[in-house]
N, C-alpha and C positions, 0 to 999 in steps of 0.2 A: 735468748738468755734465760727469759721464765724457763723454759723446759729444761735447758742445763742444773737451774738453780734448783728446780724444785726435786728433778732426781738427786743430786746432792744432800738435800734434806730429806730423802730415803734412805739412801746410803747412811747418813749419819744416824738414823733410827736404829737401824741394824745392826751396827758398830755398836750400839747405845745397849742394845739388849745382852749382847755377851759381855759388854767393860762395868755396867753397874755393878753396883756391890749389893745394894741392898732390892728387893725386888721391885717392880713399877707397880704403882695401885694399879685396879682395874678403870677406879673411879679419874684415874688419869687422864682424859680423853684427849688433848692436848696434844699428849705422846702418841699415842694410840693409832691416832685420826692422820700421823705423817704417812701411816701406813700402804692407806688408802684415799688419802683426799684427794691428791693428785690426777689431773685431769687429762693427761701426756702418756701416762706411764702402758706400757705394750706387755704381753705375755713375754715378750723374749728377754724386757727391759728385768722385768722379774726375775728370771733366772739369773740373768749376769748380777743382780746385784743385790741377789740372796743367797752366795756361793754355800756349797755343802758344806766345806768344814765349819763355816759361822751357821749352818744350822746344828748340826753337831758340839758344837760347842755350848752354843744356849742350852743345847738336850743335857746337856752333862755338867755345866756348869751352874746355869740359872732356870732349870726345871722349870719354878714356876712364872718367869717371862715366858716361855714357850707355852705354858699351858694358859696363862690369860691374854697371850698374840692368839691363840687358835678360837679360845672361846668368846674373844672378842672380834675376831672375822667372822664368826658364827652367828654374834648375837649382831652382826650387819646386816648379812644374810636374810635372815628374821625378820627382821626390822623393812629391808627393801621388800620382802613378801610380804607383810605386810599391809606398806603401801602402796602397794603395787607400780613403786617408782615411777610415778609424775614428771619428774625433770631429770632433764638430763644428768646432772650432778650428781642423782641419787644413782642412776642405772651406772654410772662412773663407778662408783664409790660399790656396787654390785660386784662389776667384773674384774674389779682391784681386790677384794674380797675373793674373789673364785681362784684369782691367778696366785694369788698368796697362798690359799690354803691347798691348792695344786702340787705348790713348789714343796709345802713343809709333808704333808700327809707319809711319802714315803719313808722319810727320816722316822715316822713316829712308828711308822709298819715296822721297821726294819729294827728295832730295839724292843724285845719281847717285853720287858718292863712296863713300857708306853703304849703296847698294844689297848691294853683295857681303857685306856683314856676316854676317848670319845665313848665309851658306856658306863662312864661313869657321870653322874648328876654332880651339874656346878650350881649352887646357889644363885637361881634368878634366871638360869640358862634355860629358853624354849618356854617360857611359862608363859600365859598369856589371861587375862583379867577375863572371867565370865558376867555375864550380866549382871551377879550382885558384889561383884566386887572382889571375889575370892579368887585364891590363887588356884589353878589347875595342878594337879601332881606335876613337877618338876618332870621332865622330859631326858635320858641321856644325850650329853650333845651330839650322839651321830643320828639320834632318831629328830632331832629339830636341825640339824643340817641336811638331813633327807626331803626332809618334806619341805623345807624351804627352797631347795632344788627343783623339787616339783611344781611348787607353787610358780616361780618366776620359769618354768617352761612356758607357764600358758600363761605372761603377762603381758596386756595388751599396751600395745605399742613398745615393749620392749623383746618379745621372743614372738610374738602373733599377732596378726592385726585387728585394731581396735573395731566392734561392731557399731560403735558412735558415729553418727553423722558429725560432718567435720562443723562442733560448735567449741569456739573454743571458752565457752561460759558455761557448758556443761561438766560437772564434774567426772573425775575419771571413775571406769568402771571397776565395782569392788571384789579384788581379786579373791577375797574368801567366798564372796555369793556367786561367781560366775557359773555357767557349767560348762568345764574345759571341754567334753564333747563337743561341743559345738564351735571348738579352738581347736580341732584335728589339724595338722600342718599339713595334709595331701588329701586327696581324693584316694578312695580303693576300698581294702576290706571296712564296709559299716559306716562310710563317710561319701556323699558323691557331691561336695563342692570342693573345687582346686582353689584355694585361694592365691592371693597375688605372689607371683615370686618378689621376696624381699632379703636381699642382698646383708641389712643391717641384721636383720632377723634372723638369718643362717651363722651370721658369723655371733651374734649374741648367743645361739641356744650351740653351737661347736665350743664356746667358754665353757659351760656351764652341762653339758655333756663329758667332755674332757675331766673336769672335775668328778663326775659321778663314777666315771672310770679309772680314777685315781681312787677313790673311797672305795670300791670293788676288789683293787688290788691289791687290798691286802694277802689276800692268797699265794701271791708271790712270794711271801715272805717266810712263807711254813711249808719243811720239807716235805717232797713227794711222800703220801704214804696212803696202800692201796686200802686198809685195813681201817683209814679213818672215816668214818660216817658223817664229823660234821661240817652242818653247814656254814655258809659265809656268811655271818652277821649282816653285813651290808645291805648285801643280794637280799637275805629272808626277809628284813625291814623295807625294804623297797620295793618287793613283789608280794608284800602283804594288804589284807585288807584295810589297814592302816593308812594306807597311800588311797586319798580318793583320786589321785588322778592314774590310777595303776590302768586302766583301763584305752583311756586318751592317749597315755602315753605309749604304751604298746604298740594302738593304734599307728600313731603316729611313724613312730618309730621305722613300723613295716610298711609302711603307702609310701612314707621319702623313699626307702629303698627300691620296694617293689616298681616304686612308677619314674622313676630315674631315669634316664634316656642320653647317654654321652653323646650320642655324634645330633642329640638336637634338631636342629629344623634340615638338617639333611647336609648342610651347607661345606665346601670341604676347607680345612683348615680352621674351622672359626674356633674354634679352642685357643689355636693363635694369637685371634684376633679379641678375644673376650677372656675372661676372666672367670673360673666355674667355683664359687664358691661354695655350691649346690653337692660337687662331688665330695668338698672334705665331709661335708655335713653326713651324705653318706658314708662314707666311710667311718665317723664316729657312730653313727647310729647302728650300723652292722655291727662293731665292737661292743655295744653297748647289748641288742639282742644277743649277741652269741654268750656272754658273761652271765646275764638274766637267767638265762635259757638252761643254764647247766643245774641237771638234775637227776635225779637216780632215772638211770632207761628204763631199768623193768617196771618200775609203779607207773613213771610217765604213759608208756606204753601200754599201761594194761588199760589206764584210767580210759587212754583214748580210744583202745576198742571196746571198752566196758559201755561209752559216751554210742560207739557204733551202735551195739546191739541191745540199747534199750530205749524204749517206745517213750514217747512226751511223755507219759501219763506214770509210766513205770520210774521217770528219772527224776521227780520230785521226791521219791522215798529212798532213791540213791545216793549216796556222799558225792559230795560236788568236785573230786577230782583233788589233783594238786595242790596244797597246799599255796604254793609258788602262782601267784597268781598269771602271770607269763607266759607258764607251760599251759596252765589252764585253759587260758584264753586260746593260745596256739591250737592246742588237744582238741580243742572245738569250733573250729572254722571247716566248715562245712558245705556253702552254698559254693554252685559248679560257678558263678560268677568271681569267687571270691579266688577257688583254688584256680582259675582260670588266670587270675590277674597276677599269683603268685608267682605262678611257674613261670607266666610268661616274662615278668621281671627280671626273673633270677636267670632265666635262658638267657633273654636279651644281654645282660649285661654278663655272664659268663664268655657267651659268643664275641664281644666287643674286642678281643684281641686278633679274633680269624677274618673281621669283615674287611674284607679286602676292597682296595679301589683301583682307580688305575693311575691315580696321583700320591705318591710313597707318603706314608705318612701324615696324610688327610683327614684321618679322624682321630680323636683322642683314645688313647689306650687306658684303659682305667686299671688299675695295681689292687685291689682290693678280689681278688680270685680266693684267697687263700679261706678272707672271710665267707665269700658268698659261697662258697663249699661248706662249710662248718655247716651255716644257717639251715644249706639244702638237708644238709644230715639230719639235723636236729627236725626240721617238718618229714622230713620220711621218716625217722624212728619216733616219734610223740604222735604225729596225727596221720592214723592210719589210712583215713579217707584222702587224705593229701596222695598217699601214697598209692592207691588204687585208682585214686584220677590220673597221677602219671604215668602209669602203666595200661590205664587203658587203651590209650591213642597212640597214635606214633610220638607225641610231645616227647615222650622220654628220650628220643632221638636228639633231641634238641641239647637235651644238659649232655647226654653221651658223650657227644663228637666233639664240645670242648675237654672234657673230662680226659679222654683219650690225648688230646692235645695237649695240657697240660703234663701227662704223664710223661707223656715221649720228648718234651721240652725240655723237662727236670731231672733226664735221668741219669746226666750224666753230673748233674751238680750238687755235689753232696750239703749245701746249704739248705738243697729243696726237698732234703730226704722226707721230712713231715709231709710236706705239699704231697707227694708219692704216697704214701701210706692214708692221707684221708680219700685223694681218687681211687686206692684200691677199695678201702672200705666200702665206701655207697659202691662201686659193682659190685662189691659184694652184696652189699643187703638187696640190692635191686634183684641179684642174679639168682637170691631164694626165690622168685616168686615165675611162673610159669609165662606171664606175658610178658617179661623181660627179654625171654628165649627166644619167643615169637615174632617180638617187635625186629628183631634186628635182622630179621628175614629181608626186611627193604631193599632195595635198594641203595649201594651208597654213590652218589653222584655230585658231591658238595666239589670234590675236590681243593680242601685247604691244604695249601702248602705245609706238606711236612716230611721230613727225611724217610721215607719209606719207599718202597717197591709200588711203582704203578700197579693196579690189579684194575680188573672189572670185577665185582662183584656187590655186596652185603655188608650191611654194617656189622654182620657176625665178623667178616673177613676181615674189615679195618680193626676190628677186635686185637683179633688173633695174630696179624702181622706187626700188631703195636704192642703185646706182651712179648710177642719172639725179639723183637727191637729191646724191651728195656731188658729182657733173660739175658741175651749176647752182648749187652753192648753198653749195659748200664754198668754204675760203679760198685763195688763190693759191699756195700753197706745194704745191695737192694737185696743180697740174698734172700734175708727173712720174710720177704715180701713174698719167694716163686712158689710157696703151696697156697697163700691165697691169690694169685694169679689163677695159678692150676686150679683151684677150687669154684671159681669164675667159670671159666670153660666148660668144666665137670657140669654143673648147674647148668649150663642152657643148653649143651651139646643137645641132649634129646632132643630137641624142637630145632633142629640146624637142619634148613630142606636140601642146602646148596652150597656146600664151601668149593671156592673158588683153587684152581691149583697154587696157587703161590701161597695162599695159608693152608690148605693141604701139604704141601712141600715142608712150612717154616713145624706144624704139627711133629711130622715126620725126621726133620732135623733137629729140632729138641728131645726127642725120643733117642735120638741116637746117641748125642751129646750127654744124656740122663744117664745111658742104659751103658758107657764106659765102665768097666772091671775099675777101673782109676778111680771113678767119681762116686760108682754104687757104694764101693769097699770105705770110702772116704770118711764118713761119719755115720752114724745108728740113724739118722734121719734119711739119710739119699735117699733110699727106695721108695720115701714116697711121693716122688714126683714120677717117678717110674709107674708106682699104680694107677697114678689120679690120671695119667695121656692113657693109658690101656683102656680106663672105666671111661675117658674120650671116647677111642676110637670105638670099646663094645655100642656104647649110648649109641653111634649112629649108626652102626652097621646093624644094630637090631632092631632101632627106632625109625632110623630115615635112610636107608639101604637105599629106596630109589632116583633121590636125587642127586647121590653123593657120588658121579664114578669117579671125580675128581682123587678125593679120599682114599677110594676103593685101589684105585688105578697106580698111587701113590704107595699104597702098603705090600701091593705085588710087587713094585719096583724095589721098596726095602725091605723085603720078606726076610732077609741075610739079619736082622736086626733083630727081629723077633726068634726066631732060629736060635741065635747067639744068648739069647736071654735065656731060653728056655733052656739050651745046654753049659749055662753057668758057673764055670769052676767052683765047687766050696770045699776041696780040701785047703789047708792053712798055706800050702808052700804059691800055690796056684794064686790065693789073696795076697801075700807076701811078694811075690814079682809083682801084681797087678800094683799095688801101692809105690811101689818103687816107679814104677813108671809115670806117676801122677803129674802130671802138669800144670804148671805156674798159671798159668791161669785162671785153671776151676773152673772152666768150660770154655769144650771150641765154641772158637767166635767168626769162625768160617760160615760161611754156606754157599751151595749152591746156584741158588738163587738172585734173580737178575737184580742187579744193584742201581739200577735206573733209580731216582728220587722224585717224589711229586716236583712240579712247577712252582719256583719262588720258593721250595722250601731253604735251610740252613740248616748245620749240623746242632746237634743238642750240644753248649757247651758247658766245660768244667764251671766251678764256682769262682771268681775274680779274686785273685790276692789279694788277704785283707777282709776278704766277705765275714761279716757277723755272723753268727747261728745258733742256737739257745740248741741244749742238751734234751734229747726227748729219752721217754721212758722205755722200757723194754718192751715190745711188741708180745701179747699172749702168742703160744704156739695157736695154730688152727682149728686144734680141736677144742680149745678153751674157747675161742670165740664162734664157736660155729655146735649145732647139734644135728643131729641128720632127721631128715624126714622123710617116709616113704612114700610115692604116689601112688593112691591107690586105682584102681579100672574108672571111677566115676570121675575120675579126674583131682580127687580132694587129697590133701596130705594128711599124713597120720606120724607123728612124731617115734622113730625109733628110740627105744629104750636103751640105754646105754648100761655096757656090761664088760666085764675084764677077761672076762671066761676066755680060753685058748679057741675052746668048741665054739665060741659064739661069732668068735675070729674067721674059723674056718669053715663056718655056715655061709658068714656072707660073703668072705672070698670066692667060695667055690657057687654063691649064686652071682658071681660078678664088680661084686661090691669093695673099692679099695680097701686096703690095708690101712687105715690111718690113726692105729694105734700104735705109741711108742711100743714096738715089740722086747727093746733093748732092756724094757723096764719088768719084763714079765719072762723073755726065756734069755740068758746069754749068748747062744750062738748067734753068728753073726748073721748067717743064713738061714735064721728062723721064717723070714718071709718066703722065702725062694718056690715052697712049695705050693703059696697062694698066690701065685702072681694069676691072673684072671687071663690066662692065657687060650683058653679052649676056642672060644668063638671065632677068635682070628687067625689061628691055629685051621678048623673045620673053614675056611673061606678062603685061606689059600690052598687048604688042600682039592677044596672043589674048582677053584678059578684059574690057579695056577696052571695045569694041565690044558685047561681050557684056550686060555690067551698063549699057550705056548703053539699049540698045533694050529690057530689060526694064522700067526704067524707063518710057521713054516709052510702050511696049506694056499696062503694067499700070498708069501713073500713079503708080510707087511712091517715094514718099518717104522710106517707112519702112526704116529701117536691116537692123533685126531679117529683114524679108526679103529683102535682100541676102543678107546672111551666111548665109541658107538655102542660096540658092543657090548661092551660092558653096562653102559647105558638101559640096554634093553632085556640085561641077564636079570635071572632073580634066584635068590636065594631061600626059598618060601618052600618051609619042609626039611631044609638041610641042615638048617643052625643048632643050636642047641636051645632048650625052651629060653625066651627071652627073660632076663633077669627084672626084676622090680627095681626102678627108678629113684634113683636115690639121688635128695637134694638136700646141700647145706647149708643151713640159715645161721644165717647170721644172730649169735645173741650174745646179748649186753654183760660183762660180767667186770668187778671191782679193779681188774686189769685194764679192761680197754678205757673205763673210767679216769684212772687216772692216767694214761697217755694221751686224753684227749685235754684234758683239763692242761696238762704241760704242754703240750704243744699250741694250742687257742692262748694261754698269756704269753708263749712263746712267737707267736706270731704276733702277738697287741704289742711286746716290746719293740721289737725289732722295726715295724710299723710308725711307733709314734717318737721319732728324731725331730720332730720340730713343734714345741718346745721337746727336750729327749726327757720326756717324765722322769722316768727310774734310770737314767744312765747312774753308771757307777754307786748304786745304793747297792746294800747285801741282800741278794734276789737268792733265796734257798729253794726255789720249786723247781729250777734247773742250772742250767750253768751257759754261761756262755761263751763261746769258744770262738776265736778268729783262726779263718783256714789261709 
């Protein structure tokens, strides 16, 4: 009956704030205190019984109710950091506070009027008595609900456990003198004691996280636009020097993730059988770094190799980096224990959907991929050393093969189209740097179930037959994705010792599919997937000739392909049948090739009737996010210059080097490319091979494949080629475009994610749109 009665006397608070007439004092407490006193009341109780239109309505009708309900949850807030909640009652009266101002926060985002609220100074708000008595400058209320936030993360016994020997006549410890440091919530980067897992303490600091990600998002609420520079109030007050607990809580933040472990003590089912309150906690804590974390790439980026290449001594007269204290911290983690524990985190639990057992469904599958991809982005683009540690070793194998998994998952469901565009991304940026190329030489022998073509080979190979899978087979929305696929390939082909024939085959069959009169003629863009597979195949026939007869053996077979390119119709009647004959499709989705699928795999399916999916921004073309750079003899890159010139077009055409300027913008005809196509090399290798493999044939009667590839195996083309062209690779870089598609897509996945409480359902979200398929 009490719990009935007293949510009743919530309810009627409520009612009470939109039907006054005249406003509530603040000095009301009486009123006030129905809000929160209540010792029953659930985050979900909150929702149902603070419906949107009665917050709306206060907003528009009784203004200032709304604004002394908010500043008076605030000045609770305050009040419980303070005293670092002692009784139960009070820590009540906290998360009754947190869940309230959870519920309203958006309603106030969402009406530009009310934006400036919480930075506006209320009389009395955030102030606190200094030793003589005087009052502190007046605080805006979002900077005294930030740091009140902070405070009660690392309150003992209510978010971390108490370092007091259990007396219970000693007084409790004072949450302004503590040093949160030593209230780290995990073991890992800068902390190595695990404190006890505590159940109430997960789900106390998931309130009160939740809320800090309510107060972040406002972002939400101000249209996409790539040209604006600023930042997020919130964010910049919460990752400033301001916050003494900016530090701990980073910490923190990153050890719960990093050191997280779903399937636990090995046991099978036990997800079942227990209760993981550990994972929501992760998964708000990922949401909460990836939001922190958003910052201009190129300064982050610079700051963090600036942090590389200067000595102790030199970096005390250096600027200290970011601004954003978050990035800062990230930018400068350094020690191979620390980047060792990161990767291995984020592997482990990316992996957590491929570990297989031999009991279905035995371990728990964790849903937060989307975030733990963002994260990984953000430490390979800010902390360089991060990124050179996982390139050093094979570890990078590790994030790969779910990365690939994910892609080939998603690609037929257009809900996951973002999911799709952040795995291309990181290949991409991983695929600028040389030991990316090298690593995937391995071996691939995991064997995760996935709809593909058995092979033997490389983790190049599981590459290459998992972009030819999403090119044929994914849904139309991935088009914009296949130049940075093709850009991908492009990038590590030189360092390929051994492609396998079934991605030798699927290479060879997207060239063909590419290099259709239908599909070239199609738009000003086709041809350049046509360049990028040529600057493929030159890369290995000049770089790695001898391990490739796969490849080799592969292009003799479709020499008719190359042939046909090179005799190319471009009078207008010739283009004019070829477009007529275009196919509904927009590429064969045929091949050859054996349709055998791994073991235990499923097909990728559509998106379920009904699926939610937030509106992402336009993808830059590829040359906007990418610059080229050239390898020089020593091995080091040297950044090519970029130029409009026709001549500078057809310098590096004719040394090899794609076509991947919009030609359409600089000459009209439509066959301005035709006469760069980088055709010679492969051109000069059938013309020497061809004759070759054809008279052993008829000399030995061989039909047999196996000894072709012998021979060819053992032929060499050293003397014949044409001088080998310079090595050309494109890096990935940061520019106002990719910024904001990453920015919409990251609250595009926080929304869609957080349905229980559903934060932002049905408020006006202007940073995208969300669309049921």
């Amino acid at each position: 009956m009490g719990n009935a009665d007293s949510k009743l006397h919530f309810r009627k608070a409520v009612i009470q704030l939109t039907t006054k007439t005249r406003p509530v004092e603040a000095t009301d407490d009486a009123f006030w205190d129905q809000f929160w006193a209540d010792t029953s009341t659930t985050v979900q109780d909150v929702f149902a019984l603070v419906p949107a239109a009665e917050i709306r309505a206060v907003r528009e009708e009784s203004p200032s109710n709304l604004a002394t309900l908010c500043y008076k949850a605030v000045e609770r807030l305050v009040q419980g950091a303070d005293s670092g909640c002692p009784s139960d009652k009070e820590r009540q009266i906290v998360l009754n506070c947190t869940r309230l101002l959870t519920r309203i926060l958006p309603y106030i985002f969402e009406d530009a009027d009310w934006r400036g609220f919480f930075w506006s100074t209320v009389p009395g708000a955030g102030r606190r008595l200094d030793d003589d008595g005087d009052d502190d400058e007046a605080r805006p209320l979002a900077e005294s609900l930030l740091l009140a936030v902070s405070d009660l993360l690392f309150c003992p016994d209510f978010t971390v456990q108490s370092h007091k020997k259990n007396n219970p006549v000693s007084p409790p410890e004072d949450i302004q003198s503590i040093d949160s440091c030593e209230y780290i919530w995990e073991a890992g980067v800068g902390f190595a004691q695990s404190p006890l897992l505590n159940y109430v303490h997960d789900l106390n600091r998931m309130e009160l996280l939740k809320l800090l990600l309510t107060c972040f998002s406002e972002a939400m609420y101000l249209p996409p636009s790539p040209e604006s520079k600023s930042l997020n109030p919130w964010v910049t007050f919460f990752c400033s020097a301001e916050n003494r607990h900016a530090l701990p809580l980073f910490t923190s933040l990153l050890n719960v993730v990093c050191a997280y472990d779903p399937v636990g003590y090995g046991i099978p089912y036990n997800h079942l059988l227990f209760s993981d309150h550990r994972e929501q906690l992760v998964e708000q804590a990922l949401q909460i770094l990836i939001v922190t974390l958003e910052h201009d790439g190129g300064s982050a980026a610079s700051a963090a190799l600036q942090a590389l290449n200067t000595s102790a001594a030199e970096e005390e007269q250096e600027p200290a980096g970011p601004d954003n204290l978050f990035v800062n911290y990230l930018s400068r983690i350094h020690r191979e224990e620390d980047l060792s524990f990161i990767l291995k985190g984020l592997a482990r639990l990316l992996n957590n959907p491929l570990v297989q057992t031999y009991l279905p469904r035995s371990t728990k599958r964790i849903q937060c991929h989307q975030e733990l991809l963002i994260l990984f982005w953000k430490f390979c683009d800010f902390n360089k050393k991060f990124l050179f540690y996982v390139l050093k070793s094979s570890d990078v194998l590790e994030m790969l093969v779910p990365i690939l998994f994910y892609l080939n998952d998603a690609r037929a469901d257009q809900s996951r189209v973002g999911l799709m565009h952040i795995g291309v991304f990181i290949l991409l940026l991983l695929s600028g740097e040389r030991n990316f190329g090298v690593r995937l030489n391995k071996p691939y022998t995991l064997r995760v179930p996935m709809d593909i073509p058995v092979f033997t080979g490389t983790h190049a190979d599981l590459l290459v037959v998992i972009f030819h899978k999403i090119i044929t087979s994914g849904h139309q929305r991935l088009q914009p994705l296949f130049d940075c696929l093709l850009t991908i390939i492009v990038n590590i082909s030189p360092y390929l010792k051994s492609l396998s024939m079934v991605s030798a085959n699927k290479l060879l069959h997207l060239l063909e599919a590419f290099s259709t009169p239908w599909f070239l003629f199609s738009t000003p863009q086709n041809h350049h997937l046509v360049f990028f597979l040529l600057e493929v195949f030159n890369n290995i026939i000049q770089y790695q000739f001898d391990g490739n007869c796969n490849l080799v053996y592969s292009i003799i077979r479709k020499r008719n392909v190359f042939h046909h390119l090179a005799n190319l119709p471009s009078d207008p009647a010739s283009i004019q049948k070829a477009l007529q004959k275009k196919k509904k499709s927009g590429i064969s989705r045929t091949s050859s090739i054996e349709n055998e699928s791994m073991e235990g795999s499923r097909p990728a399916a559509p998106a379920e009737p009904g699926t939610l999916k937030a509106s992402l921004e336009a993808t830059p073309g590829i040359d906007k996010i990418t610059e080229k750079s050239q390898v020089s003899e020593d091995g080091t890159m040297v950044a090519v210059p970029h130029s409009d010139s026709p001549q500078a077009a057809d310098s590096s055409a004719a040394a090899g080097a794609s076509d991947t300027e919009s030609n359409s913008e600089r000459e009209p005809e439509v066959l301005s490319w035709k006469t760069k196509l980088p055709l010679q090399t492969i051109m000069r290798l059938l013309q020497v091979l061809v004759p070759q493999v054809e008279k052993i044939c008829i000399d030995k009667g061989l039909t047999d494949e196996s000894e072709i590839l012998k021979f060819l195996q053992h032929g060499t083309l050293v003397g014949l080629l044409p001088v080998p062209h310079p090595i050309l690779i494109r890096k990935y870089q940061a520019n106002a475009g990719t910024a904001m598609w990453f920015r919409t897509y990251m609250w595009g996945v926080i929304y869609l994610r957080n349905v229980d409480p559903p934060i932002w359902y049905d408020t006006d979200i202007r940073l995208f749109e969300i669309q049921r398929i």
